[in-house]
ZAKESE-542592 format. One record per atom (N, C-alpha, C): x, y, z. Coordinates in steps of 0.001 Angstrom, whole numbers, plus 500000, padded with zeros to 6 digits. Layout:
N
XYZ
...
This chain:
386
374634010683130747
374472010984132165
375428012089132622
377050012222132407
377880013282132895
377562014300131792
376574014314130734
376105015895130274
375062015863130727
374217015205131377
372816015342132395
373739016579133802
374197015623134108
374781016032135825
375084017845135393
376096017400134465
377058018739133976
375994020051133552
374752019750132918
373944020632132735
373363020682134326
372956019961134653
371829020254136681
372925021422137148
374454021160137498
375238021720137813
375338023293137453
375137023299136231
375589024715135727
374476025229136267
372842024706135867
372179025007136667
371703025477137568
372339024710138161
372375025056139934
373070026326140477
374419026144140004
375104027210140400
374515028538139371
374306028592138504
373316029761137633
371844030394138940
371072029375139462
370082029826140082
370924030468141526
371937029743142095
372799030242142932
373158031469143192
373428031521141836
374562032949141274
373127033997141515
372312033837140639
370714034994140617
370352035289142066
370258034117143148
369982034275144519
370924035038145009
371968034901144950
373173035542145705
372991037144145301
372761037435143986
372671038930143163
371472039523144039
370559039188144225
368610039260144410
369059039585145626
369899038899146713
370115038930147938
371078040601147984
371922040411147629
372966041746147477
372016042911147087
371458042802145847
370463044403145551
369340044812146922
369071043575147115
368107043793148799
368714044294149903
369981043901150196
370582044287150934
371441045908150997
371374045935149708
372093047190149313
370717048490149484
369639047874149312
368050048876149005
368217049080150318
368371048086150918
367786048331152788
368864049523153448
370361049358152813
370908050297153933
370706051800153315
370287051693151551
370028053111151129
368755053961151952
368221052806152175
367015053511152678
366906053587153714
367822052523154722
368716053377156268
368796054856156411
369875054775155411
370708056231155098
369951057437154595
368798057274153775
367874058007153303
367107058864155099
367165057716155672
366179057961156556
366942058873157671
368026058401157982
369028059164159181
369031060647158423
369261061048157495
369871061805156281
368364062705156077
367277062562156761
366355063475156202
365796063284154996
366258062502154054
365385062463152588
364862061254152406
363968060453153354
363561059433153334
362103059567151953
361910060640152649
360267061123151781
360789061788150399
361921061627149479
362216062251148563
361860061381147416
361741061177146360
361428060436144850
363033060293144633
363374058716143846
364324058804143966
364554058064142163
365337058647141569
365475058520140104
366783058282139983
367007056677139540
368268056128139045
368778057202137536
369741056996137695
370516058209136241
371125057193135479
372176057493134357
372801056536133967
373591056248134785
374035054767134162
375239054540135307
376572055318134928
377261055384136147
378715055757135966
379297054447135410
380951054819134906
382060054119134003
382409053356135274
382232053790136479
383194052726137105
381914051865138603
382538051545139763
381326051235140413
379945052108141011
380345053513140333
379226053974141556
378275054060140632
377413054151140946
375816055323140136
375256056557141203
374526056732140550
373931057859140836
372560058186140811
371626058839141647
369849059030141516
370032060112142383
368933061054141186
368432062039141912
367454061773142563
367327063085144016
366481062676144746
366208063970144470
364594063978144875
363183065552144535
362352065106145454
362330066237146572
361670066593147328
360267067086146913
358917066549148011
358101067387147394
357767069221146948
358910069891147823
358755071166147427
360049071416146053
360134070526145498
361187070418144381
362523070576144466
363185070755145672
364721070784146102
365373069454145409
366192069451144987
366852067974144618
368558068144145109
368659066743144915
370049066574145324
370426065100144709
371395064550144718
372020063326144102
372298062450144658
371926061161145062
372642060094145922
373668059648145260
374992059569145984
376422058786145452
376071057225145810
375869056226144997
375949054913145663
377382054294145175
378033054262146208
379563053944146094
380255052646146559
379188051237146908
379597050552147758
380910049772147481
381380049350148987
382493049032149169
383078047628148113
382953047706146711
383481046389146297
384583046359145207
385290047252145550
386663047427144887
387780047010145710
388848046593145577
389920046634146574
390382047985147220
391184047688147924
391182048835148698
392407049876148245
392345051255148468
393406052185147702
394371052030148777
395870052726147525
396833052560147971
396663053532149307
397672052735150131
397996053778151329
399907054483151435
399744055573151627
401575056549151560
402691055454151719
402628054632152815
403683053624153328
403616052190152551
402809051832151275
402920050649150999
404057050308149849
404927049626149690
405869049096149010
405728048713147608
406476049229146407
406147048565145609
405523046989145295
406683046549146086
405676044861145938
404426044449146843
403648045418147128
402380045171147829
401600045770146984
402050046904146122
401262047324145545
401087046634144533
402262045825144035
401516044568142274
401331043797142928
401077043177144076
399993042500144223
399059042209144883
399179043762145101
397889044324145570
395948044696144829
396855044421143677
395623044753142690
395606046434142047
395123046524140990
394899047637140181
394969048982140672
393923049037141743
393908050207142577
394876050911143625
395610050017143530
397098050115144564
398010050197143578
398135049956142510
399082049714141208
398889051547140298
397395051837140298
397520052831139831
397016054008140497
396986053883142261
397167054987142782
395164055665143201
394248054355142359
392753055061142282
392447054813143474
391564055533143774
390498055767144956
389658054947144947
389667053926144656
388830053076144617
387015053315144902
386723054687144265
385089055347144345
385156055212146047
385838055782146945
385764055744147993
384899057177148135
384014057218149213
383553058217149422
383878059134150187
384938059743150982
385478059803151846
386624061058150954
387293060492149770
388092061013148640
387105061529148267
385616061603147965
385435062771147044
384886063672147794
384505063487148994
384317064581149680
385505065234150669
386930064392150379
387997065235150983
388522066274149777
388097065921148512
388656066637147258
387522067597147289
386186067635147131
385207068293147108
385335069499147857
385700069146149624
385843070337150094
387101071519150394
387560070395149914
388728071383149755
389099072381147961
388612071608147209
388243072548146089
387479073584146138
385951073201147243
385066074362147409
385705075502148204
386865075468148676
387662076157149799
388155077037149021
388719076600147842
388835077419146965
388903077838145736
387238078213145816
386490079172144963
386427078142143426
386642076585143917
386223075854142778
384600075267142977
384272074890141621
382403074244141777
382317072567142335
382885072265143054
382601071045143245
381312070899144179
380715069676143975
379344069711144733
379604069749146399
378822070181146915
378429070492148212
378040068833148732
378949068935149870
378802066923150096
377142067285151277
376259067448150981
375196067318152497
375169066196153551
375412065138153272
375298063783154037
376717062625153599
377243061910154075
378000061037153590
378391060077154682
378464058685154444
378456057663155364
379888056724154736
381142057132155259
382205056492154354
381530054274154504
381305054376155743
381084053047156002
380128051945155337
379164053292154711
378337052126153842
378590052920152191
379797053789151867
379889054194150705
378644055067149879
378293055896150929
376820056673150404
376900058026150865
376672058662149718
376648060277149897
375205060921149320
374947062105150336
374363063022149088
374913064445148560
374829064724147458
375656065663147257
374550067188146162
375442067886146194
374547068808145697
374639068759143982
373296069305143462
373078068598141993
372916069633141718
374243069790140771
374133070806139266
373421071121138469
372196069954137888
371299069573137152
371261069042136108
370599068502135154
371048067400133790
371599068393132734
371817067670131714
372258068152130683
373471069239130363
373795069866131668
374726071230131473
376519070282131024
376590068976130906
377954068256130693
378515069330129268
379796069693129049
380194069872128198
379829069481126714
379901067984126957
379794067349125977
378401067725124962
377561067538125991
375894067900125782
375644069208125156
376461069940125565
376046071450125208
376346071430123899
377708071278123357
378438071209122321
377405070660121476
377445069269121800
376199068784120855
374927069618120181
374426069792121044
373187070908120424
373698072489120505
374734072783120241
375453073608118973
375984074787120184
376445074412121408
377176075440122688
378635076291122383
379021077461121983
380359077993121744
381565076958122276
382224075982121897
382757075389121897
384410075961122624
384725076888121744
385978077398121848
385484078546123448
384504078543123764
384191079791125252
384390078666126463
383796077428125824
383602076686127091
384789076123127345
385624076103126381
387147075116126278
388155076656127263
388182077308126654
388836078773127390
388127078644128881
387341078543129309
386742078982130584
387322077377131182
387345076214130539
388144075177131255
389438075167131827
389984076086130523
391726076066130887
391846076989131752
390777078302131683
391436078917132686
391379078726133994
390311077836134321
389662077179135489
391330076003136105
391498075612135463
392891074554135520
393830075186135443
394001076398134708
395378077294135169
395388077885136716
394371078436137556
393886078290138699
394675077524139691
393608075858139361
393856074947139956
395430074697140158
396115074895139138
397478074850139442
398360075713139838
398064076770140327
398868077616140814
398963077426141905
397745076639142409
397438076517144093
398630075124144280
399283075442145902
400102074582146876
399156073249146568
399938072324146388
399066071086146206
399315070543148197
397785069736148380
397785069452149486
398361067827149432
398688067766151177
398986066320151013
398496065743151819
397884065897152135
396422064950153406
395310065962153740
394239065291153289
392751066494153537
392324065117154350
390906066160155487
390055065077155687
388837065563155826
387929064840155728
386563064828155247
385779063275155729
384414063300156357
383383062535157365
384273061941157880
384893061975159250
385748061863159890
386973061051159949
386973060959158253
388280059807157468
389569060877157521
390695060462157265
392059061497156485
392300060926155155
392348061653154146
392224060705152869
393842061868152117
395082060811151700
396360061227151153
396054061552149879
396704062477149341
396840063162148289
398062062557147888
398565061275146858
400265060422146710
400263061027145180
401637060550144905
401987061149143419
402157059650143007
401797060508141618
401472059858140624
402936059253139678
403686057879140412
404960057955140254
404969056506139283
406547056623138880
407130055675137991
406270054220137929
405670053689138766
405258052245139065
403380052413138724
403074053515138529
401423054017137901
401524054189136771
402943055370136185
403174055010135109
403172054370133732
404176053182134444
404340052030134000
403157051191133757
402684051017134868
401410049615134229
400234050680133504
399963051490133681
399157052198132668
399522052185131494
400768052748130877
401013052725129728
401433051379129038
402062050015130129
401983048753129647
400825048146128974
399681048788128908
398429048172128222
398317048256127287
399101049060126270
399437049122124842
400299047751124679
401341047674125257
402056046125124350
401227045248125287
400598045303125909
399682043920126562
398237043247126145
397904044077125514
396907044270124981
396264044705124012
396815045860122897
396783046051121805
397123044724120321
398591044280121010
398501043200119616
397450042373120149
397132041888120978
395994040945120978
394535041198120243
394255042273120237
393124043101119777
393380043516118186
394637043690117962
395144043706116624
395948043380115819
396020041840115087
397273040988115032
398608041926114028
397904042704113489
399312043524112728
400038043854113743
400350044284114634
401365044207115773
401860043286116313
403028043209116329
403545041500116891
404905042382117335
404868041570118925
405739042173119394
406813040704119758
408070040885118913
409100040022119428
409608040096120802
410292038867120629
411378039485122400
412138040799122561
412331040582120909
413493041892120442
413091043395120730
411746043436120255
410604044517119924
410104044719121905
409965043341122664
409582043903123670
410577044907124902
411767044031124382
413393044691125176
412680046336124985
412586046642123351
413010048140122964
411760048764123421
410611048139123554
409442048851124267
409566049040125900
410270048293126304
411151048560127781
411720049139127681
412336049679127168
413690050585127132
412979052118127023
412422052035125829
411611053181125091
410799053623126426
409890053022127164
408831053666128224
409794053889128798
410891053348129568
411310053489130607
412043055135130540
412372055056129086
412859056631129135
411815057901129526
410535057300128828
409688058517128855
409518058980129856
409279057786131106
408923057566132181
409940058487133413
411360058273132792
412312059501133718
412225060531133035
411504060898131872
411528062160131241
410298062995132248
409321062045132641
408211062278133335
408442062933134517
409270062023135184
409640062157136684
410436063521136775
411089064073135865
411556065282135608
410738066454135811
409866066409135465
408765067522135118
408365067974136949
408123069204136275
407313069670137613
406140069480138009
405407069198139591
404440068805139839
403263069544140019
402516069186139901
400713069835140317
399563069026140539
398434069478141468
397520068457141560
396811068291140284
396788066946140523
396223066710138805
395008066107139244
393433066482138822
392808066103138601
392408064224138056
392827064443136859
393109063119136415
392165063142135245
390916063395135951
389700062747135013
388756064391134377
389821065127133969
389276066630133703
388848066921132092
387817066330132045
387213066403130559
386079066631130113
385201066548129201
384315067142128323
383073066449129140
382778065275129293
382082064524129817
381631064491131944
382859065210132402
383079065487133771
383034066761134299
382712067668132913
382306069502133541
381205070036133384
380757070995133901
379509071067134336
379583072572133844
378568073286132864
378694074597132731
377961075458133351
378417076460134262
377611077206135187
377857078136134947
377510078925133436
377991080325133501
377130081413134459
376195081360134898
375776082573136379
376762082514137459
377706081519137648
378884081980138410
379719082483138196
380843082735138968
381954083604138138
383111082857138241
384168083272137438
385771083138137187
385606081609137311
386331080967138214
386404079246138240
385796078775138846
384490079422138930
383528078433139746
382453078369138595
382571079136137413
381291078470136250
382010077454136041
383443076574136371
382843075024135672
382987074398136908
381628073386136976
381194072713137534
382049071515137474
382459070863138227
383806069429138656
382966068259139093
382499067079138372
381871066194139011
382796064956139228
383972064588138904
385177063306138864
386148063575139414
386748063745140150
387983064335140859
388563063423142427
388111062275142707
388263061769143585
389706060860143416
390381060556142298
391425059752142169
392236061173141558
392232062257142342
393367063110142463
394757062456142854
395801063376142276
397195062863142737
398586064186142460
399387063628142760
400448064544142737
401165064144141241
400768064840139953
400688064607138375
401461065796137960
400623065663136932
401336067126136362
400349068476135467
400636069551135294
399847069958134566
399092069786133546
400383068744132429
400189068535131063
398980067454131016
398722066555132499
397965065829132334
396500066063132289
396431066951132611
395125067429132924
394876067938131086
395548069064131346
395456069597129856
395468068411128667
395917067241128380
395722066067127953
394320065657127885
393891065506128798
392513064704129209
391601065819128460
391464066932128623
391022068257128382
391189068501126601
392126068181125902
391945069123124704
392664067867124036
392624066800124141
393200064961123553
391869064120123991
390685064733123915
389805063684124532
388998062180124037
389739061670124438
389263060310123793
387877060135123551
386873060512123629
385392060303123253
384682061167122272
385171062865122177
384889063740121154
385704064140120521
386149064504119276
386955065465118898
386905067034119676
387649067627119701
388293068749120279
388421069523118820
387938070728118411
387991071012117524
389691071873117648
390395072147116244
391912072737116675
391795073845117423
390370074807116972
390830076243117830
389965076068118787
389472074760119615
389379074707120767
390775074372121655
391262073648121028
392309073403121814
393970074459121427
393613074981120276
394891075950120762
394297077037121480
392957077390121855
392775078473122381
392945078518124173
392578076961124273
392711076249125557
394073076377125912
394921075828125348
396257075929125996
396958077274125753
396634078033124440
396977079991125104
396684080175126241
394991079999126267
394926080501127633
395263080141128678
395596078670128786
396909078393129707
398154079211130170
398989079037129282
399896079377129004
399907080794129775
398917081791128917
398794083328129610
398370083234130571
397534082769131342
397459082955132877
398282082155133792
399476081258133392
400262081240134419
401894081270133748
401731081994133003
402942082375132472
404324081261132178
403590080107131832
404650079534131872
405248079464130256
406703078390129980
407233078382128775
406336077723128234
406340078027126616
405097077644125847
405716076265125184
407436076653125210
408187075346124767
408080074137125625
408592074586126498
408411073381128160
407181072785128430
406039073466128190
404715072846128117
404724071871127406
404883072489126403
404315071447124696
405368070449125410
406764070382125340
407048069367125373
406076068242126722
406455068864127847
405551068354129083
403904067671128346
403131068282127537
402601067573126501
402381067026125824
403622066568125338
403777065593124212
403834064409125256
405211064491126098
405358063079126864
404371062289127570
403739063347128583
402801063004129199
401910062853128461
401627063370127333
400093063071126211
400463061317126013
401722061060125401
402205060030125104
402192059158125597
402187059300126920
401985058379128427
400620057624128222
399772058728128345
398356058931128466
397700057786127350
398345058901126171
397700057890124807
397732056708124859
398704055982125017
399393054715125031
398422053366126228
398287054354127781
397446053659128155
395535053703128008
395028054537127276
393900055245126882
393636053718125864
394389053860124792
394944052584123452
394367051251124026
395234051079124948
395738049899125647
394028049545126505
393781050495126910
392432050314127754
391117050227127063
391140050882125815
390113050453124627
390348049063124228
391514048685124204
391637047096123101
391573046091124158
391999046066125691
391284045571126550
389687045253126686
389220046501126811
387897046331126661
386832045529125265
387736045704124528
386880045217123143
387585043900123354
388680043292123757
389365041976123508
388169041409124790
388996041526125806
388730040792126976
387032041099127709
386732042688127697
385568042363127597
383920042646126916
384245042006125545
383529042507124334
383058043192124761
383159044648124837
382455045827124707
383373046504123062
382403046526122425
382475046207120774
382137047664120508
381501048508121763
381316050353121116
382643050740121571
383630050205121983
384943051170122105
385636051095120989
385714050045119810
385656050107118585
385536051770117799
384492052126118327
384629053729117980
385268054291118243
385631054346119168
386976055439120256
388159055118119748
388600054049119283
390142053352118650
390505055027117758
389888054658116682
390639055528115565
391042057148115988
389881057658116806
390651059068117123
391371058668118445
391874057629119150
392679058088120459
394110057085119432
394267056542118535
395516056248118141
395859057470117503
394991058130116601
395449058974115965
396052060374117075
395294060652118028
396077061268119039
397766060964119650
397660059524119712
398903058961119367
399978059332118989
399388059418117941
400543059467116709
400908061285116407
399959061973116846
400480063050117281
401447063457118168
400994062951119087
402165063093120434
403044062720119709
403344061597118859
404870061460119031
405645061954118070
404830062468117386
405427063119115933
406377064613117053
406094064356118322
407133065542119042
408581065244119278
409575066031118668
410505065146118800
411182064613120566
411295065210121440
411008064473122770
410416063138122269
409509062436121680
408571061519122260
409568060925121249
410721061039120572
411194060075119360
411545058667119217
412125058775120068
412198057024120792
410998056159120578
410385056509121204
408786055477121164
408018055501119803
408546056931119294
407916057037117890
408665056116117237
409628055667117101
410410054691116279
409665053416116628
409786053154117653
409182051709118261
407650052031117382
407018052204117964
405667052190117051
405641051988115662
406799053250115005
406460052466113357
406667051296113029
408181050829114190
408795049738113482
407671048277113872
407062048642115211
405891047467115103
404202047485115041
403688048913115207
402843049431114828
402508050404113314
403216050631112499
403295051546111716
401941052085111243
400846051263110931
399529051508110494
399195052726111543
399628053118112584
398947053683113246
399355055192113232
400388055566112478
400925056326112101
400167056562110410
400170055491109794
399389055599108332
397909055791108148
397614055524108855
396014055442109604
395420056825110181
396751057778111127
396307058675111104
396248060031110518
């Protein structure tokens, strides 16, 4: 009888759970098609895309005289982003998005980043419509297939498109970083990207890696020196000089528009969890990319051409590279073995071997030496491995 009940129960709450979902997608159709309607593109065809990595998706919309454009569906079910005045201890326990500074797919951020990139002379889409209140935009559409990634694939100059990135981001950084834009009648902060984002980003390597891989075992002893070890990198970080950092500036997030010119052939579709970062980070994301290899003379040609258009030290970089790569790697690691531990997603399994082995690059810099010790002494495979 209590495995009778215990099954009705699960039951129940199972048909519960489906009603409650059935109810939400209805509710969510009705205000798109509110918004469709205020917005002029009620009469448009509307084609779901893949989904995005995080909450939003995306559908093109085609007019009958063939105009298209993109609906952002962004709704409100993330916690809410950090705001300038909140305190470290509101922000851990505040949740993720307050911890690491994201925009929580707010719509509001990508059309305060959008237009102010388009301001200057960058490709970000043209926002036409946007409703921060129900998290819905339309925006202007680049068109399929032009992603980096895509091109490359079916055989695109690799090393032209990687050069036309960096120089596009050498650009971006020369420019005064802003610190409050606003956009559909929100003000959305531009905060840096400080010690306490850091930190829990790159904590996902000892939090989560040995779990995902028992050859790592981290003692009390081993965890002291992995405290110690970040914490250095972390003021090595805070050292560095600042720039708006993109964040999410990679193979998969650019758009190739060579009929435009200088930094407006690459097309910017991810840029809403902007922050006050650093150069190296961008360039990280860019020529360390966790999903493709980067061939070498894509990426030394990428960071020459860095380098030569804003003249900076080629030493000071690299190092600014290594650390911040190191940063990066560590929580990149940490966020794959999460995902495959906690939530079997079993294709990031693929991504492991080239983003440790990136790893283990960074730290082979001597700057990064500290942490490089820690790793052999409780990771070492990952160093042998790569």
């Amino acid at each position: 009888d209590q495995l009778n009940r215990a099954k009705e129960r699960a039951e129940e709450d199972a048909r519960r759970a489906a009603e409650k979902a059935a109810q939400q997608l209805a509710d969510r159709q009705a205000e798109i098609e509110a918004f469709l309607t205020r917005t002029g593109w009620a009469d448009a065809r509307l084609d779901w895309l893949n989904a995005d990595a995080s909450t939003r998706r995306y559908g093109r919309l085609t007019r009958a005289d063939s105009q298209t454009a993109l609906l952002m569906d962004a709704p409100l079910v993330e916690d809410d982003p950090c705001t300038p005045d909140m305190s470290e201890e509101e922000r851990l326990a505040g949740g993720w998005n307050k911890q690491s500074r994201l925009a929580a797919s707010r719509v509001e951020a990508y059309a305060a980043l959008a237009g102010w990139l388009r301001e200057h002379g960058f490709s970000a889409p043209e926002i036409m419509a946007g409703d921060p209140d129900f998290g819905l935009a339309i925006i202007e559409d680049f068109g399929s297939q032009k992603e980096f990634a895509r091109l490359i694939e079916k055989g695109a100059d690799e090393v032209e498109l990687y050069t036309a990135a960096a120089s596009a981001l050498a650009d971006l950084h020369a420019l005064d970083t802003p610190r409050e834009l606003h956009a559909l009648g929100r003000t959305w902060p531009i905060l840096d990207f400080d010690a306490l984002a850091l930190d829990v980003n790159a904590s996902l390597f000892a939090n989560w890696y040995p779990k995902f891989d028992p050859r790592m075992r981290l003692t009390e002893k081993a965890e002291a020196r992995w405290e110690r070890e970040l914490s250095a990198l972390i003021e090595r970080a805070e050292a560095f000089p600042r720039e708006l950092t993109l964040r999410d500036y990679h193979a998969e997030n650019l758009i190739w528009l060579p009929e435009r010119d200088g930094r407006a052939r690459i097309g910017l579709l991810d840029f809403q969890d902007a922050v006050v970062g650093w150069d190296a980070w961008d360039m990280a994301m860019l020529v360390q990319d966790a999903r493709r290899p980067v061939s070498p003379a894509a990426q030394a040609t990428a960071i020459r051409t860095y380098l030569d258009r804003t003249g900076k030290s080629e030493a000071d970089f690299l190092e600014r590279l290594a650390i911040i790569g190191t940063l990066n790697a560590l929580r990149i690691v940490g966020i794959f073995a999460r995902l495959i531990e906690r939530d079997g997603k079993a294709r990031y399994k693929l991504f492991l071997p080239r983003q440790k082995q990136l790893l283990a690059r960074n730290l082979e810099h001597p700057s990064a030496a500290g942490m490089a010790a820690f790793v052999a002494e409780t990771a070492p495979f990952i160093f042998e491995e790569a």
